[in-house]
C-alpha positions in Angstrom: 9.5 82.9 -50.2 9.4 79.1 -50.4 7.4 77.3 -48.0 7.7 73.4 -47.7 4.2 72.5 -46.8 2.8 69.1 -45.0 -0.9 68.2 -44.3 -4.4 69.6 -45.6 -5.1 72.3 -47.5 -5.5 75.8 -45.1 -6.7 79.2 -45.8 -5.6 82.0 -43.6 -5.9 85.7 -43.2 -3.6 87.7 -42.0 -1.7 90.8 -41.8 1.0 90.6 -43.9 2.8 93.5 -42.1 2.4 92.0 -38.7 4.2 88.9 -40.5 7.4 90.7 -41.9 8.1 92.5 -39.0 8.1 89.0 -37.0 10.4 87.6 -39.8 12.6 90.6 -39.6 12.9 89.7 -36.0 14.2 85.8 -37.0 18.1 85.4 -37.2 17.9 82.3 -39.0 17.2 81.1 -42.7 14.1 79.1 -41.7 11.5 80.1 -39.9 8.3 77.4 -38.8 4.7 78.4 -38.7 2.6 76.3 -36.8 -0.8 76.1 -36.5 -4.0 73.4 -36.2 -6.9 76.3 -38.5 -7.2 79.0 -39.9 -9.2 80.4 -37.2 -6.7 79.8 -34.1 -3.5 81.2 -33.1 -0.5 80.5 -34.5 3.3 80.0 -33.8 6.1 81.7 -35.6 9.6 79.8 -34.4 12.8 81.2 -35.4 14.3 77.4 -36.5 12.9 74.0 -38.4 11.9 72.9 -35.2 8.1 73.7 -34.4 7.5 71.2 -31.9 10.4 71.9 -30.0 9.2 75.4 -28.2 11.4 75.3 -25.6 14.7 75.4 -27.2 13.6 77.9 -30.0 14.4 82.0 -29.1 12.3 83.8 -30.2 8.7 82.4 -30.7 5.8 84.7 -31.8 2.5 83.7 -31.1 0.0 85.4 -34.2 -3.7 85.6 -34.3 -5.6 85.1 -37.4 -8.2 87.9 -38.9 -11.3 86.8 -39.4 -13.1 87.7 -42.7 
């Protein structure tokens, strides 16, 4: 999958399942992942818009694992 990444480096553990089914769930090409650490929650957007929350359908919010 390509991913166009901006900012500092990030590591983040997660379940990959929990991930696919979200992005089965997108009806869209692109799909945003926003998030501030690898310890906090996360937002999935269906859309290249991650700041704009209230326009995007559906959102996802995913917690990280902690290892």
């Amino acid at each position: 999958m390509p991913v166009n990444y901006h900012g500092e480096k990030l590591e983040v553990a997660l379940n990959p399942n929990s991930l696919i089914d979200i992005l089965r769930h997108c009806r869209g090409e692109v799909a945003s992942l926003s998030l501030i650490d690898g310890y906090n929650p996360f937002i999935l957007t269906d859309g290249d818009k991650p700041t704009a929350l209230e326009n995007a359908s559906p959102f996802f919010v995913i917690m990280p694992m902690r290892l």
